[in-house]
C-alpha positions as protocol buffer text, in pm:
chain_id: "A"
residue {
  index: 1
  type: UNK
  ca { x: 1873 y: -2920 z: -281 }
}
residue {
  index: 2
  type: UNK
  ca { x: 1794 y: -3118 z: 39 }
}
residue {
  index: 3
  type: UNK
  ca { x: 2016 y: -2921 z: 242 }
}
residue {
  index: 4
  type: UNK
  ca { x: 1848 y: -2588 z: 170 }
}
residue {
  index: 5
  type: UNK
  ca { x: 1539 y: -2748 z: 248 }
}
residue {
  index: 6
  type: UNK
  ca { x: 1666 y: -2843 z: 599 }
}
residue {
  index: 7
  type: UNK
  ca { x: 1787 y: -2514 z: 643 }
}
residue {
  index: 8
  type: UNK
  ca { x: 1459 y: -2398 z: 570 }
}
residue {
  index: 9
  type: UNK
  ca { x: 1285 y: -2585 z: 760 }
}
residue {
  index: 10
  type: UNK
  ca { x: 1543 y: -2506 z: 1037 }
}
residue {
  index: 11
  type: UNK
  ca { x: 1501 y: -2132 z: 988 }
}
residue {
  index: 12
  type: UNK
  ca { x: 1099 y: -2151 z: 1002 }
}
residue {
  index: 13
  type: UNK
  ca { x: 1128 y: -2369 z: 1313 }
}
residue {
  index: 14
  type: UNK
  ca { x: 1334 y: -2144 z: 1470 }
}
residue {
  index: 15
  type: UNK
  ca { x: 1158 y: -1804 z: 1364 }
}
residue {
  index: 16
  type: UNK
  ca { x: 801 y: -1996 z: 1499 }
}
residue {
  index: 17
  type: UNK
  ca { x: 971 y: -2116 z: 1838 }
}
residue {
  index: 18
  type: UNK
  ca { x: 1102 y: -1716 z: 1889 }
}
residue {
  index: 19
  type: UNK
  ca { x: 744 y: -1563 z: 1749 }
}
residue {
  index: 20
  type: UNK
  ca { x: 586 y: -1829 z: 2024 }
}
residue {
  index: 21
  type: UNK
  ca { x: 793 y: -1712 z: 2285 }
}
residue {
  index: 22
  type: UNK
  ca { x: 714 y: -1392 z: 2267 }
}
residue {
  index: 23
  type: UNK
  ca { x: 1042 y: -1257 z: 2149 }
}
residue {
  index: 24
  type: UNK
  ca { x: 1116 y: -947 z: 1923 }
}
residue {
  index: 25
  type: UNK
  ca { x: 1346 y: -806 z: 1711 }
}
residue {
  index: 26
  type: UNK
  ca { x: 1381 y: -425 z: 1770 }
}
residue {
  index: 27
  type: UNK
  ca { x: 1570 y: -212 z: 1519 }
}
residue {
  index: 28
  type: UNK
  ca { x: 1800 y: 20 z: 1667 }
}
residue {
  index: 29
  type: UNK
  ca { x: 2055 y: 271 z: 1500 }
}
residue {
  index: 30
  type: UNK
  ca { x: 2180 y: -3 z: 1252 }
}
residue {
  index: 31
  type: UNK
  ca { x: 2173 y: -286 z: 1524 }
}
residue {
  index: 32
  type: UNK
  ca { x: 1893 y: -540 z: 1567 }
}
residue {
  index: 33
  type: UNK
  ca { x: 1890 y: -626 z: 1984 }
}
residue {
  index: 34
  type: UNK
  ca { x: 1682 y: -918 z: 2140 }
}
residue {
  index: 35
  type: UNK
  ca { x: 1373 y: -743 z: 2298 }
}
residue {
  index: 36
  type: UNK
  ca { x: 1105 y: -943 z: 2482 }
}
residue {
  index: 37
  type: UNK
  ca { x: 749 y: -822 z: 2432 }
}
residue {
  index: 38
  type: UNK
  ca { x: 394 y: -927 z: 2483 }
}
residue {
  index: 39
  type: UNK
  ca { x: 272 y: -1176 z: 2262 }
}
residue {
  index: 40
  type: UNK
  ca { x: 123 y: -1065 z: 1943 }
}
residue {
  index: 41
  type: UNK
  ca { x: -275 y: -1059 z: 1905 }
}
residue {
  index: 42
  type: UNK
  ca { x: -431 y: -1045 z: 1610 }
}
residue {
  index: 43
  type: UNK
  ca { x: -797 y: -997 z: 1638 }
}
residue {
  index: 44
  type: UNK
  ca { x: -1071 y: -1035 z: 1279 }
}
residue {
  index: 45
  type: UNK
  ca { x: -1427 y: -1029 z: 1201 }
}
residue {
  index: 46
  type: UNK
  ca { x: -1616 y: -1106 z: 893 }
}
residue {
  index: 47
  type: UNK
  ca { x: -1932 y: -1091 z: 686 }
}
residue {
  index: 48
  type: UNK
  ca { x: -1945 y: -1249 z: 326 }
}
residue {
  index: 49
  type: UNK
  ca { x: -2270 y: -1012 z: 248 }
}
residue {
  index: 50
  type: UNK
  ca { x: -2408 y: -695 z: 348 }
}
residue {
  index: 51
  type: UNK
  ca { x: -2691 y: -492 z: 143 }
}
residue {
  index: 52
  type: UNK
  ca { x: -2616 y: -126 z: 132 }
}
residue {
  index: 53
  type: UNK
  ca { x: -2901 y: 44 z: 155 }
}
residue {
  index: 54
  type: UNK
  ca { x: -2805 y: 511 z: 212 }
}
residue {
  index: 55
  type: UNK
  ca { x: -2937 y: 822 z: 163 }
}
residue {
  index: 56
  type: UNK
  ca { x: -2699 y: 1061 z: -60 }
}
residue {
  index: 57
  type: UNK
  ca { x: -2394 y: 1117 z: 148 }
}
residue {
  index: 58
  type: UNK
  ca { x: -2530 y: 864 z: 440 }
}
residue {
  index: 59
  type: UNK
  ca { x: -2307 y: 641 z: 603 }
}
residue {
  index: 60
  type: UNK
  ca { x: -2392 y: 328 z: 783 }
}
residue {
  index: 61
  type: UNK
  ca { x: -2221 y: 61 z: 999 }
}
residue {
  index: 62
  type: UNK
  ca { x: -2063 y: -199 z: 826 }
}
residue {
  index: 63
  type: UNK
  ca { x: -1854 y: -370 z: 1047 }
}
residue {
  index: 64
  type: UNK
  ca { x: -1703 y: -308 z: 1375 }
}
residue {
  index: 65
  type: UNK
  ca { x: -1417 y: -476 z: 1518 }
}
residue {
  index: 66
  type: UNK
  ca { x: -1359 y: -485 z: 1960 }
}
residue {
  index: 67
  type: UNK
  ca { x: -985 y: -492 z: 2049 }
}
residue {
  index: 68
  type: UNK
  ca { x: -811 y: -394 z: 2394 }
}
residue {
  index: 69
  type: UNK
  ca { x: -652 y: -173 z: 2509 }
}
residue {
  index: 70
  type: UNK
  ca { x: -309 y: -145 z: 2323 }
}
residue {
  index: 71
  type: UNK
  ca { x: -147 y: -16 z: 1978 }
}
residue {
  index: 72
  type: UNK
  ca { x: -319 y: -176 z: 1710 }
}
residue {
  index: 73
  type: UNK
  ca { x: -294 y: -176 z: 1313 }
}
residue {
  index: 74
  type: UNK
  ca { x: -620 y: -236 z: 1157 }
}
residue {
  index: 75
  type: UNK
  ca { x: -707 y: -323 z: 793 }
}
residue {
  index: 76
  type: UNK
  ca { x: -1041 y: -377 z: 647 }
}
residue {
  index: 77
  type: UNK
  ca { x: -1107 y: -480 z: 269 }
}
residue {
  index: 78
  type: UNK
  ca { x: -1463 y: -553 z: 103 }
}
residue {
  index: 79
  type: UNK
  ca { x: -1589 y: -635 z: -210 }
}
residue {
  index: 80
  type: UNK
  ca { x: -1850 y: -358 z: -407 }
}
residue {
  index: 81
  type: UNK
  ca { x: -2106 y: -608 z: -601 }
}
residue {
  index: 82
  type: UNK
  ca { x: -2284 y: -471 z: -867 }
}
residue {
  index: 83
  type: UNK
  ca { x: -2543 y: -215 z: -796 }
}
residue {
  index: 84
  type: UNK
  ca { x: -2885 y: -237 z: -753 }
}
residue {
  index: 85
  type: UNK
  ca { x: -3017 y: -166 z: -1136 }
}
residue {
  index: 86
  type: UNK
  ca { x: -2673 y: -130 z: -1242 }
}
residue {
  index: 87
  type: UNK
  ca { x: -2666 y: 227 z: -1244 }
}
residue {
  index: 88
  type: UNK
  ca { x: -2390 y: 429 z: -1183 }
}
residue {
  index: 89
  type: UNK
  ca { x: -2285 y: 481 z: -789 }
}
residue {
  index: 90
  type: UNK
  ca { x: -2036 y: 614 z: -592 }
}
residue {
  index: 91
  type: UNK
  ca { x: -1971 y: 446 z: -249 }
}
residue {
  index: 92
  type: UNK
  ca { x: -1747 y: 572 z: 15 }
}
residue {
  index: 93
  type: UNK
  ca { x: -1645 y: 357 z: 356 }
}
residue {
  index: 94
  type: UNK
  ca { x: -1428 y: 487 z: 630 }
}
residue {
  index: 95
  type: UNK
  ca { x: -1227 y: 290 z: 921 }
}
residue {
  index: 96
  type: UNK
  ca { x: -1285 y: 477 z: 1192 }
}
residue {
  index: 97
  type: UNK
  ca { x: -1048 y: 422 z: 1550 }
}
residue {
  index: 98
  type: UNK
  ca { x: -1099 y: 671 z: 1747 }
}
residue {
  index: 99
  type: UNK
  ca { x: -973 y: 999 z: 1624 }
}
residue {
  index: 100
  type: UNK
  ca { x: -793 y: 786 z: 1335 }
}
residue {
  index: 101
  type: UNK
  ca { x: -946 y: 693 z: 1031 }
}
residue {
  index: 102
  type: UNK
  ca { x: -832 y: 588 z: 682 }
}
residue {
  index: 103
  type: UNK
  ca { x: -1096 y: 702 z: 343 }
}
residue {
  index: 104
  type: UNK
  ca { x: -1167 y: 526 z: 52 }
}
residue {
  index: 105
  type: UNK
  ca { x: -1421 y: 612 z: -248 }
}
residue {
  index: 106
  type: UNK
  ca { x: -1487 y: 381 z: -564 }
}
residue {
  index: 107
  type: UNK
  ca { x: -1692 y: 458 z: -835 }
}
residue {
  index: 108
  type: UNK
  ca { x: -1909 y: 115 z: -996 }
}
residue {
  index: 109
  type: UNK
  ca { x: -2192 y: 27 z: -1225 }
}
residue {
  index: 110
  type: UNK
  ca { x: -2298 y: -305 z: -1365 }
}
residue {
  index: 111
  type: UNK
  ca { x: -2005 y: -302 z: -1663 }
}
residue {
  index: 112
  type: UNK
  ca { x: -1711 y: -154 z: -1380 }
}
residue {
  index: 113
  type: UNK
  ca { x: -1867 y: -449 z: -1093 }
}
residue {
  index: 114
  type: UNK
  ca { x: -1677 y: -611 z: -822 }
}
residue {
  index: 115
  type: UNK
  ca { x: -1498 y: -323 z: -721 }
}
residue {
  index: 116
  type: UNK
  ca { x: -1249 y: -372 z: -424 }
}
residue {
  index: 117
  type: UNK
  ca { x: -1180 y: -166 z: -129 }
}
residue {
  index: 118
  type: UNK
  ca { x: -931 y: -173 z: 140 }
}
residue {
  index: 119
  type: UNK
  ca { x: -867 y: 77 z: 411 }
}
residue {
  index: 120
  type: UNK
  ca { x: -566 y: 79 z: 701 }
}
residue {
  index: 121
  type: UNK
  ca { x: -577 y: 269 z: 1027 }
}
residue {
  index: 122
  type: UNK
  ca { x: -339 y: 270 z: 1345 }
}
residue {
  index: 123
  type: UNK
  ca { x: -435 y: 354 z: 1646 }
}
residue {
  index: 124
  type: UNK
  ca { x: -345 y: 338 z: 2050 }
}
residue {
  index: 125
  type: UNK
  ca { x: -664 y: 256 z: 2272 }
}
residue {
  index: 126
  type: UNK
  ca { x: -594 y: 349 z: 2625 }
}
residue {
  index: 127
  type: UNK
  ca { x: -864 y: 102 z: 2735 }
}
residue {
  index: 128
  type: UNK
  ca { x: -1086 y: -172 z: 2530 }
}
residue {
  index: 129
  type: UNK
  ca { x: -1231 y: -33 z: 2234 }
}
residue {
  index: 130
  type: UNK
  ca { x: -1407 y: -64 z: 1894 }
}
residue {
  index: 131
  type: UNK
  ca { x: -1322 y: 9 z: 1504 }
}
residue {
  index: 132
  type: UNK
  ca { x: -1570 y: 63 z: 1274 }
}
residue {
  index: 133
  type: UNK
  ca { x: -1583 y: -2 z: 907 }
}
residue {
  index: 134
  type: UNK
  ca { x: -1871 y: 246 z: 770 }
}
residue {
  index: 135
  type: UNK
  ca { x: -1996 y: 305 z: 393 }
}
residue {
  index: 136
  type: UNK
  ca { x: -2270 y: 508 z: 192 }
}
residue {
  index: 137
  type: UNK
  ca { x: -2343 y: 609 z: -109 }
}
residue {
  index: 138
  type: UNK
  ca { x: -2200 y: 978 z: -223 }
}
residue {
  index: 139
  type: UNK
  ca { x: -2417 y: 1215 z: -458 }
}
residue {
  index: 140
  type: UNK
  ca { x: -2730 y: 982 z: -457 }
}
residue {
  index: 141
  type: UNK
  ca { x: -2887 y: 740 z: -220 }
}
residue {
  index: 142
  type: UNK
  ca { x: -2849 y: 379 z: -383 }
}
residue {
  index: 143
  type: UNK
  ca { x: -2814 y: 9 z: -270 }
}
residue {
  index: 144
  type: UNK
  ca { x: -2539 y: -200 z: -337 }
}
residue {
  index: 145
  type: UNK
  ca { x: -2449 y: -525 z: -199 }
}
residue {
  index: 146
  type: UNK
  ca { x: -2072 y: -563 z: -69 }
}
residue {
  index: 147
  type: UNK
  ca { x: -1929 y: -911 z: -23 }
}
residue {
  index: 148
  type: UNK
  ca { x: -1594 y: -1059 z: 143 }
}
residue {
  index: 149
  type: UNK
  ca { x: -1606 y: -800 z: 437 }
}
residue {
  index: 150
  type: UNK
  ca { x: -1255 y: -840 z: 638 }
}
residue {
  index: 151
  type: UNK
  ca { x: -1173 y: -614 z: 933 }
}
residue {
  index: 152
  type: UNK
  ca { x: -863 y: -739 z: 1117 }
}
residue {
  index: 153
  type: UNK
  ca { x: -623 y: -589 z: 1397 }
}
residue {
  index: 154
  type: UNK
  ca { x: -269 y: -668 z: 1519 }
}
residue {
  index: 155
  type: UNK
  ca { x: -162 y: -582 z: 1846 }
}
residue {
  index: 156
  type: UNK
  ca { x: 186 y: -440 z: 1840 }
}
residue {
  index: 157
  type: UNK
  ca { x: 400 y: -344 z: 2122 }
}
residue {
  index: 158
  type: UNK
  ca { x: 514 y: 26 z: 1975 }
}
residue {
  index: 159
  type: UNK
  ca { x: 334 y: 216 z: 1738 }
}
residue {
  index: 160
  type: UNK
  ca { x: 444 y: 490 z: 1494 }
}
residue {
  index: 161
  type: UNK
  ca { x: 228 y: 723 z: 1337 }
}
residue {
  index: 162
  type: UNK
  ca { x: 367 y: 964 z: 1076 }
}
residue {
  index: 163
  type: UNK
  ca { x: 350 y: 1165 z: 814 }
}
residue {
  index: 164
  type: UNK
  ca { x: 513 y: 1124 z: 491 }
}
């Protein structure tokens, strides 16, 4: 049992000493080469409350997220509270980058409460830019308070976008 925790420990060194450095593995046509890249970034933001407060079919700013220029995945995830009276709502949030974007829509009330959310969107910014996480109530204007608001990005050096 010791020795496969050395070689653990051995292994993690080794993968944090070649993530450190800069080094990546690129697959290739059932090969795996040595390719040295930029760094990694990884760029968040947060906000453990937001009240939010649309017309029917409104959206609003959320959260936004500044990156540079590069090819970046971006994830956001947030929390729908229980709304205002308890009534009924349906809440929709986008992550917008760009031309990209990623949809989500959740239906709550005060039994169905706490309601997660999480959105994905890749995108290549030619020069510095800025990702938005926006929401609003659908149907009906409403107010509902969303917690735990995450919007991260991770710089990668190539990017692949498509379809299924």
């Amino acid at each position: 049992m010791k020795a496969t925790s050395k070689g653990r420990r051995a292994l993690i060194g080794l993968l944090a000493l070649a993530t450190g450095a800069g080094v990546g593995l690129v697959a290739t046509a059932g090969t795996a080469q040595s390719a040295h890249t930029n760094p990694a970034a990884v760029y968040s933001s947060w906000k453990n409350h937001h009240r939010l407060s649309t017309g029917a079919n409104g959206q609003t700013v959320v959260g936004r997220l500044a990156v540079p220029a590069g090819s970046w995945t971006i994830s956001a995830k947030l929390n729908l509270d229980v709304p205002s009276g308890g009534n009924h709502q349906t809440i929709m949030c986008y992550l917008r980058a760009g031309g990209d974007y990623d949809r989500a829509i959740a239906n709550h009330n005060g039994v169905l409460a706490h309601v997660p959310m999480s959105l994905n969107v890749v995108h290549n910014f030619s020069s510095p830019g800025t990702v938005y996480l926006t929401c609003g109530h659908v149907y009906t204007a409403g107010t509902t308070d969303l917690s735990f608001i995450k919007m991260t990005g991770v710089k990668a050096s190539y990017l692949s976008n498509r379809q299924m």
